[in-house]
C-alpha positions as CSV (number, residue, x, y, z in Angstrom):
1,X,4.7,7.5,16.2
2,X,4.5,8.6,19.9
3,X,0.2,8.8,21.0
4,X,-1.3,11.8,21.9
5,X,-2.2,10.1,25.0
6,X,-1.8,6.8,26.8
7,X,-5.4,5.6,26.3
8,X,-5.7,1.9,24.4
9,X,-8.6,3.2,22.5
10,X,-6.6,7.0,21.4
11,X,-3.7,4.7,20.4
12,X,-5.2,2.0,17.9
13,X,-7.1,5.0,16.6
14,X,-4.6,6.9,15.9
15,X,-3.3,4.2,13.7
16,X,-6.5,2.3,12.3
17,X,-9.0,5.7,12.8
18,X,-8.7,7.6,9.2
19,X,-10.8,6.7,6.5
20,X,-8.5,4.9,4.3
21,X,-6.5,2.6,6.4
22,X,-8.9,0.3,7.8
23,X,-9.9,-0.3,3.9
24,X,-6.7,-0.3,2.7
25,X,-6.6,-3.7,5.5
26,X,-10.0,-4.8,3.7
27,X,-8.4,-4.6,0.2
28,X,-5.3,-6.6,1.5
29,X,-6.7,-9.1,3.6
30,X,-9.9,-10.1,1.5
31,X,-8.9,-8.9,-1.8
32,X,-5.4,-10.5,-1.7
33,X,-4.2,-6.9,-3.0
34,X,-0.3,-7.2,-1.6
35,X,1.0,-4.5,-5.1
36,X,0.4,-0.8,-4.8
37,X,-1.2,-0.9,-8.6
38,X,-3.8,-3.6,-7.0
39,X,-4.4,-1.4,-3.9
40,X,-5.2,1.6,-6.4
41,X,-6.9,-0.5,-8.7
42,X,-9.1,-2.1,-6.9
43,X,-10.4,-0.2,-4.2
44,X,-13.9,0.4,-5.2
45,X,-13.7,3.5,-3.1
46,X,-11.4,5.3,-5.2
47,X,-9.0,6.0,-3.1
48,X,-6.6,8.5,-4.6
49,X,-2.4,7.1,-5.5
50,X,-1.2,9.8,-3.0
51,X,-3.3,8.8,0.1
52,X,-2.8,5.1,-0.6
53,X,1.0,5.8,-1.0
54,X,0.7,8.1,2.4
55,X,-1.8,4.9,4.4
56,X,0.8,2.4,3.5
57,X,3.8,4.2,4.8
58,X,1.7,4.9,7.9
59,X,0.6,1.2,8.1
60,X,4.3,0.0,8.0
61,X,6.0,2.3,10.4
62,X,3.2,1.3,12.4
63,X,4.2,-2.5,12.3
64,X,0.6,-3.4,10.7
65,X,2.4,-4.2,7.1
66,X,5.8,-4.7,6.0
67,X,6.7,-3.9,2.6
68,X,9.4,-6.4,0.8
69,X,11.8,-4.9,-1.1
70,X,11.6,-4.0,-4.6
71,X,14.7,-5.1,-6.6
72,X,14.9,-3.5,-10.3
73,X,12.2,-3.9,-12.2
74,X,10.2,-5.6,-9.6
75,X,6.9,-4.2,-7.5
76,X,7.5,-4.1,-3.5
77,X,4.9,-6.4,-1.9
78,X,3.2,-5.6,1.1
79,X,2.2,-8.5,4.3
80,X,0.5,-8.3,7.2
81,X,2.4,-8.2,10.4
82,X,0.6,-10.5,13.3
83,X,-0.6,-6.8,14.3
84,X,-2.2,-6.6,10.9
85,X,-3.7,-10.0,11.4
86,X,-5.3,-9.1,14.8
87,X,-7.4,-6.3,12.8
88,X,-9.5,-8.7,11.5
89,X,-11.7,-9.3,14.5
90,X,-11.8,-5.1,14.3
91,X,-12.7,-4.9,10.9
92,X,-15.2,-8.3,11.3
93,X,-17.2,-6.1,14.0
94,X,-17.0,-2.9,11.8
95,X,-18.9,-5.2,9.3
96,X,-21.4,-6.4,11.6
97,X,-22.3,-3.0,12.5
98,X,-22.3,-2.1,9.2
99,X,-25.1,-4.9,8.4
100,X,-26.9,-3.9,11.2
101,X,-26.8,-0.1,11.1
102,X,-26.4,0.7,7.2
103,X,-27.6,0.1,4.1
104,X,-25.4,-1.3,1.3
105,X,-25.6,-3.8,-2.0
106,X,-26.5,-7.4,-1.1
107,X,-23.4,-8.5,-3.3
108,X,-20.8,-6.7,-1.2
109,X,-22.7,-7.4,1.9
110,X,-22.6,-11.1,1.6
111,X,-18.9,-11.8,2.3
112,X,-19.7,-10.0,5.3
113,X,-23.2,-12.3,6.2
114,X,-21.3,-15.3,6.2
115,X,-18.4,-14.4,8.6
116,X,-21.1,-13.4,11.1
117,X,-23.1,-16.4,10.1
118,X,-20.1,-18.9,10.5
119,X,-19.0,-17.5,13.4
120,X,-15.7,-16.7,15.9
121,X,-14.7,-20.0,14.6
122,X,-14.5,-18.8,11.4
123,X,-12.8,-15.7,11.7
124,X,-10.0,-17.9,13.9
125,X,-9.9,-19.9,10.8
126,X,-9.7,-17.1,8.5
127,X,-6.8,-15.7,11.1
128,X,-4.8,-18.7,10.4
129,X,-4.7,-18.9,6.7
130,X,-3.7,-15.0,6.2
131,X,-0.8,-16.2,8.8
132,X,-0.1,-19.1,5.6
133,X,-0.3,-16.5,2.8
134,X,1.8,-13.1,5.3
135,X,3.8,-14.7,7.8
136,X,4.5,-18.5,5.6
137,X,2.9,-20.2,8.7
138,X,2.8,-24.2,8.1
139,X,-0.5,-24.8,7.1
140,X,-2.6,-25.8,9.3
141,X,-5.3,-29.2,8.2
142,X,-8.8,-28.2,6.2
143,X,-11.8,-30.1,5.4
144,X,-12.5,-28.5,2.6
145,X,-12.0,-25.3,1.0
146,X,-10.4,-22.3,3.3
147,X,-12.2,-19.2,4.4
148,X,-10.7,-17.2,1.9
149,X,-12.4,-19.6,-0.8
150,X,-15.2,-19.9,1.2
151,X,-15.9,-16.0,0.9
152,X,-15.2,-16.0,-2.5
153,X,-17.6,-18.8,-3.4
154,X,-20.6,-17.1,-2.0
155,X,-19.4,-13.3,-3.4
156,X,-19.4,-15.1,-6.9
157,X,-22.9,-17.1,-6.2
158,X,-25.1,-13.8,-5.0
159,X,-23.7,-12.3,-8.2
160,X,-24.6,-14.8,-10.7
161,X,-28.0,-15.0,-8.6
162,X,-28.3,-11.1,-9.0
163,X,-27.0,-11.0,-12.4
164,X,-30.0,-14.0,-13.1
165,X,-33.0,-11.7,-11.1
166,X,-31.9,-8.9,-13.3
167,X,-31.9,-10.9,-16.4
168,X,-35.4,-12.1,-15.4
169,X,-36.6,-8.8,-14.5
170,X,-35.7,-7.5,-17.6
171,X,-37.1,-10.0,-20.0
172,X,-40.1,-9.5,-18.1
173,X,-40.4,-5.7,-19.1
174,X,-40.1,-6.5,-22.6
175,X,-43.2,-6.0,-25.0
């Protein structure tokens, strides 16, 4: 994939820029979505099995992905690449400005309220353990769960405390 020019900026978006790829990163990174059926699945998007076939060959001849090979009967697997890892801190500010300049639901906005409240650290943190899970980097020691679990945790709590405000609401319509 030879740029159209030589600018920084003109090359990562050449690669990252299109709609799908940068949430194709999303689905991988946060979702743990490594299977193409997982990527299709579970992209609350909708992205459709051609362009999610078309991003991921992109994403691996761009060195963002690699994609393990699929003996019979078996699924490839895609990793990030320490390239793919490095988008995170990209796709961490897209969020922010996303909270900041967009409306959205509070339950797929919260993931993205506690990187920003936890911090560079966090995100650092979060760089690490994707390194554990895509590259089999030695683990490196926690106190406590891992930002993965951590994101997780407070996904599931807004929804229970949304599901419990609805359930509220609801019995307080009744006659």
């Amino acid at each position: 994939m030879e740029p159209r020019s030589g600018c920084p900026i003109n090359a990562a978006v050449e690669v990252l820029g299109d709609r799908w790829s940068m949430l194709v990163l999303r689905d991988v990174i946060f979702g743990d979505r490594r299977y193409f059926r997982a990527l299709l699945t579970g992209s609350i998007e909708g992205i459709a099995s051609n362009i999610l076939a078309d991003r991921l060959v992109r994403l691996v001849e761009a060195g963002i992905l690699t994609r393990g090979t699929a003996f019979r009967g078996q699924r490839a697997r895609y990793s990030l690449t320490e390239a793919g890892i490095q988008t995170l801190p990209i796709i961490y500010a897209l969020g922010n400005w996303g909270l900041d300049w967009r409306q959205g639901s509070d339950e797929l906005r919260i993931r993205q309220q506690l990187m920003r409240d936890e911090g560079p650290a966090f995100i650092e943190e979060l760089m690490d353990e994707l390194r554990e899970r895509h590259l089999d980097a030695p683990p490196k020691p926690r106190h406590g769960p891992g930002p993965l679990e951590r994101l997780d945790a407070a996904y599931a709590a807004n929804a229970a405390e949304q599901e419990r405000l609805g359930r509220e609401g609801a019995a307080g319509r009744q006659p």
